[in-house]
C-alpha positions in Angstrom: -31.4 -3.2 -9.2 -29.1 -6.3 -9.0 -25.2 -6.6 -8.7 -24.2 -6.2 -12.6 -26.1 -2.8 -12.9 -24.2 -1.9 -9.5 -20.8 -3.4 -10.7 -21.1 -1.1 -14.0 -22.4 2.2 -12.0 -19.5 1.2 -9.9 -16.6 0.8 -12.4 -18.2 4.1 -14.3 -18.0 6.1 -11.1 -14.0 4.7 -10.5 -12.8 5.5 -13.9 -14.9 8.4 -14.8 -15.7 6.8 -18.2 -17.6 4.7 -19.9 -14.4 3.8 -22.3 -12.6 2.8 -19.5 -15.4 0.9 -17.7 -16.5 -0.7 -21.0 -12.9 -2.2 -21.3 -12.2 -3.2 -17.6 -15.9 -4.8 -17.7 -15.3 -6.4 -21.3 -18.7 -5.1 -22.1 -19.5 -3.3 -25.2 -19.8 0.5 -25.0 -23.4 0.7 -25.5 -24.5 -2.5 -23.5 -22.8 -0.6 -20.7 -24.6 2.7 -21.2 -28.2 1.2 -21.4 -27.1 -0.7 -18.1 -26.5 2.7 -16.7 -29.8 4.5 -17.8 -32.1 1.5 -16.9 -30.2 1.8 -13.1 -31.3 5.5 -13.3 -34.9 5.1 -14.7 -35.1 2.3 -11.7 -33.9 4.8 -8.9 -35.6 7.5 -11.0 -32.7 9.8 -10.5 -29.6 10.9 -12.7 -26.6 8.9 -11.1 -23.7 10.7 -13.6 -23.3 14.4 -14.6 -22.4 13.5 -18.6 -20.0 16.9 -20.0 -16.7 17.1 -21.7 -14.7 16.1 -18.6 -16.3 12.4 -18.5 -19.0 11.0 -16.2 -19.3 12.6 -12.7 -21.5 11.5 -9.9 -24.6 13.4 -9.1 -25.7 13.9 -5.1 -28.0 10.7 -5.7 -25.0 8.6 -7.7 -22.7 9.5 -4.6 -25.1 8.3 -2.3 -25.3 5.3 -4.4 -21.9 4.7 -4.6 -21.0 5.2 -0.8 -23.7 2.9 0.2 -22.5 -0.1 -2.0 -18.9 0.4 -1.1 -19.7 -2.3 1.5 -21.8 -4.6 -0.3 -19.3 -4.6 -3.4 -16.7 -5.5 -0.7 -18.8 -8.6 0.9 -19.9 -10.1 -2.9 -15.8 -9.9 -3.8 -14.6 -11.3 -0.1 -17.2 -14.6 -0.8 -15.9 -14.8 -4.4 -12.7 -15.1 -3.3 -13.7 -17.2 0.2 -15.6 -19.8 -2.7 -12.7 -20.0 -5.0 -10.2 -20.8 -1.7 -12.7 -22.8 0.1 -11.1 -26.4 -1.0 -7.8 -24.6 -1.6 -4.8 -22.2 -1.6 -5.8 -18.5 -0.7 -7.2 -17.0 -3.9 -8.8 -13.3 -4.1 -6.8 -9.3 -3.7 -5.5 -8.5 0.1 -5.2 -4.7 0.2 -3.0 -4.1 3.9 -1.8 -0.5 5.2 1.3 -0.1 7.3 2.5 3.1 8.8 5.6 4.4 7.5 7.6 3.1 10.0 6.3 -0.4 10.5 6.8 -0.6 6.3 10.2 0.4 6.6 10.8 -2.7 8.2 8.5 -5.7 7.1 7.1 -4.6 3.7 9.9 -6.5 1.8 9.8 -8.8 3.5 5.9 -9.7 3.7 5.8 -9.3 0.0 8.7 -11.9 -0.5 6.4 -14.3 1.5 2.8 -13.7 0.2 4.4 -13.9 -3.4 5.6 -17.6 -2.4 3.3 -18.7 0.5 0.4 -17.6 -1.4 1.2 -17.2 -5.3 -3.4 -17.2 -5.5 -3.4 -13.6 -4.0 -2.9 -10.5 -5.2 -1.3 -8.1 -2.7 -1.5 -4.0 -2.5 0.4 -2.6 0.1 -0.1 0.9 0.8 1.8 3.8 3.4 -0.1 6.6 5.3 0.6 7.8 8.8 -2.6 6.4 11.3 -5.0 8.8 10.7 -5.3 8.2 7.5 -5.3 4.2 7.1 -8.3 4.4 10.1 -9.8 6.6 6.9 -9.1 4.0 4.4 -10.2 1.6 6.5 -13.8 2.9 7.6 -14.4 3.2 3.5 -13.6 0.0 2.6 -10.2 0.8 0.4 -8.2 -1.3 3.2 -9.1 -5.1 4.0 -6.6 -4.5 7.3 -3.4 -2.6 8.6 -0.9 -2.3 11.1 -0.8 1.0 12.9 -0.7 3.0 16.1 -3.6 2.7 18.8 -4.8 2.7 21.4 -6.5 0.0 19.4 -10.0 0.5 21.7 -10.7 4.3 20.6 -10.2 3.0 16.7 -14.0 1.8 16.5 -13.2 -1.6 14.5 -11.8 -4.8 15.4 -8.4 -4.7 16.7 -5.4 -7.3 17.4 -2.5 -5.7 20.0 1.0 -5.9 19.3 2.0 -4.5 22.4 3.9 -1.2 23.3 6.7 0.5 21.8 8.9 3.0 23.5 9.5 5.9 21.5 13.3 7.0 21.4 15.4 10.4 20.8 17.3 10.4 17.7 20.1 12.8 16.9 23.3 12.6 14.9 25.8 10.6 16.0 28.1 12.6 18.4 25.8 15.7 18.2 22.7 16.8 20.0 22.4 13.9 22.8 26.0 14.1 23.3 26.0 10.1 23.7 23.5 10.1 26.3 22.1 7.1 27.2 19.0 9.1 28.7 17.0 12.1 28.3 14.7 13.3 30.5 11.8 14.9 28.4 11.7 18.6 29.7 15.5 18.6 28.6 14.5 16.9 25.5 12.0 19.4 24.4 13.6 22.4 25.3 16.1 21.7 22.2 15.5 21.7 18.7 13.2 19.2 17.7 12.1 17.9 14.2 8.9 16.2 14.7 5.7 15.7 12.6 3.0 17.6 12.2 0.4 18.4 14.7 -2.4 16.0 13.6 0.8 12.8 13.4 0.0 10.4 16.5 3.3 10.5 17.7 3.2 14.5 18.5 0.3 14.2 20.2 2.0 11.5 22.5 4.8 14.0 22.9 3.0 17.4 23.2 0.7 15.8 25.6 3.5 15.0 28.3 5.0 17.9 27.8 1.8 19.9 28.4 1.5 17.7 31.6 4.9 18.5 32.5 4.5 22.4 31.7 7.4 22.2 29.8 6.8 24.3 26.6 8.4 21.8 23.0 10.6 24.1 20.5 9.7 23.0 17.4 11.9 24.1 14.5 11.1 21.6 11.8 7.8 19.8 10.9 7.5 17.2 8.4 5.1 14.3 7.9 7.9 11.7 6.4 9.9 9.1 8.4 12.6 9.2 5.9 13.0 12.8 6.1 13.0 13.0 9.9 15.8 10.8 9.7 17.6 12.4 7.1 17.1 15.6 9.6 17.9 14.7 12.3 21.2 12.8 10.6 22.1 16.4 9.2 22.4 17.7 12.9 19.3 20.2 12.4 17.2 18.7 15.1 16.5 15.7 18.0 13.2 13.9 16.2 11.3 10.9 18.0 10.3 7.5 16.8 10.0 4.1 17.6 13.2 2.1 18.9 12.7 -0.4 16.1 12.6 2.2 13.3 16.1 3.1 14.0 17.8 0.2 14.9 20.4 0.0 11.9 20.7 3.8 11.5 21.8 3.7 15.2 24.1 0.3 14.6 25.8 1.7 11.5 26.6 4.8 13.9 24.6 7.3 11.6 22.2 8.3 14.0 22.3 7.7 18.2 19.4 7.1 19.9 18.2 8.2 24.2 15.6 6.5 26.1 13.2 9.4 27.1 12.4 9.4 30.9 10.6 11.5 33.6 7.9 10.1 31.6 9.1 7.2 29.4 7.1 7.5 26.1 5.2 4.2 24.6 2.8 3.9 21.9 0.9 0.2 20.9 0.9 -0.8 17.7 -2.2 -2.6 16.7 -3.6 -4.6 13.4 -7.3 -3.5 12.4 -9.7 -4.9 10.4 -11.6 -3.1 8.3 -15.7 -3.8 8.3 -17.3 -5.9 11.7 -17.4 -9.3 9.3 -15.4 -12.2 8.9 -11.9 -10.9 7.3 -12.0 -13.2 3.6 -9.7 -16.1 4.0 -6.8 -14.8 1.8 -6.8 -11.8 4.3 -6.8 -13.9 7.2 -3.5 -15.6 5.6 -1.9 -12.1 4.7 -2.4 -12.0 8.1 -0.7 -14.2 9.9 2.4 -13.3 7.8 2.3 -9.8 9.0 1.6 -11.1 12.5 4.9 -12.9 12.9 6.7 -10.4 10.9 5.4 -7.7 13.2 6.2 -10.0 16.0 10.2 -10.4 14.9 10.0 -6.7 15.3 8.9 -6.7 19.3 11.3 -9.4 19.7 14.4 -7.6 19.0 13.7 -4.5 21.1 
């Protein structure tokens, strides 16, 4: 078994074809299918169910595939580390943000990886915490900036401190330009928050379970945009980090209350995914999001 065979079992298993893996790979059809069934003769086990609906992994070709996800990711990360060694950042940066963090920085870190480092090629994807921790475990994320407490994530974290989470409401409505809240008030109204598995509920139903103070719930729903949108319509109080809202609340669509009788804070962390050496072009993507992040703790 050596890397080619596992890069074409690899592409196969991604695309679910031997069409599509012939022409990422730019290896003719049936070069790519004896590759394949000398791989299974070696491992003496079927790696693809072949049918109408394309090539699917067997138990063995899952197997297969989940234990090179790793190793595929280490022989690409010293590529790319080779081709940068004696210059600019070459190679793909793949970096996760929660929704509310992206809000905020995604435009802005794509601006500057595009013309700090025109060698690498940047994915960006959204997902609430749980999620991105996911991605991250598997390989499909080379870092990302989300919500800790950055010791219970199980991989190599980098604190950005803590941010209080805020009441939002519409502007003259529900907190009744309140410059406080205390949070057995707060929950006793109608609230719009995410769903029960979000990290932010748990932060909330937690103090309110310590506080005995039972949370009325009206409207759940797992979108940033849409808990703004709510909570602009008047139809509930939602909660969020003070930096999310800051120019909803300055263009007097949407008014915010500090939370007290407990104050509510949540860190925001950057992971890495994998216990190696990030590649160097991720170590650059980095330090952009580090002082973007940082712009955002500085003007709360």
């Amino acid at each position: 078994m050596d890397l080619k065979e596992l890069q074409t079992f690899r592409a196969v298993a991604e695309l679910g074809s031997v069409t599509k893996a012939s022409d990422r790979l730019h290896i003719a059809q049936p070069a790519l299918s004896r590759q394949i069934k000398v791989l299974e003769a070696e491992l003496r086990n079927a790696l693809f169910f072949r049918d109408g609906r394309g090539m699917r992994l067997t138990p063995a070709g899952e197997l297969l595939f989940e234990r090179t996800t790793e190793l595929q990711r280490d022989v690409d990360r010293l590529r790319d580390d080779l081709r940068s060694f004696t210059g600019a950042p070459t190679g793909h940066v793949h970096v996760g943000l929660v929704p509310t963090v992206s809000a905020q920085v995604a435009g802005t870190v794509a601006r500057r990886v595009l013309a700090e480092f025109p060698g690498v090629s940047l994915v960006m994807s959204e997902s609430y915490t749980g999620h991105l921790v996911d991605w991250l475990h598997r390989g499909q994320l080379d870092l990302a900036v989300l919500y800790g407490p950055g010791d219970s994530l199980q991989m190599p974290t980098e604190s950005f401190g803590n941010e209080e989470l805020v009441a939002i409401a519409d502007k003259g409505g529900r907190l009744a330009n309140l410059a406080e809240v205390e949070l057995k008030a707060l929950v006793s109204e109608p609230l719009a928050l995410p769903s029960a598995s979000h990290g932010v509920r748990r932060i909330i139903a937690d103090a309110a379970e310590r506080a005995n103070a039972p949370m009325n719930v009206v409207i759940e729903a797992d979108s940033f945009r849409i808990l703004l949108e709510i909570a602009a319509q008047g139809l509930g109080i939602t909660v969020l980090p003070i930096s999310a809202v800051r120019a909803e609340v300055a263009a007097g669509v949407l008014e915010q209350a500090r939370i007290i009788h407990p104050a509510l804070h949540r860190e925001v962390v950057m992971a890495w995914a994998g216990k190696g050496t990030p590649s160097i072009a991720a170590t650059a993507v980095s330090a952009i999001l580090r002082d973007e992040v940082a712009k955002i703790f500085a003007q709360t």
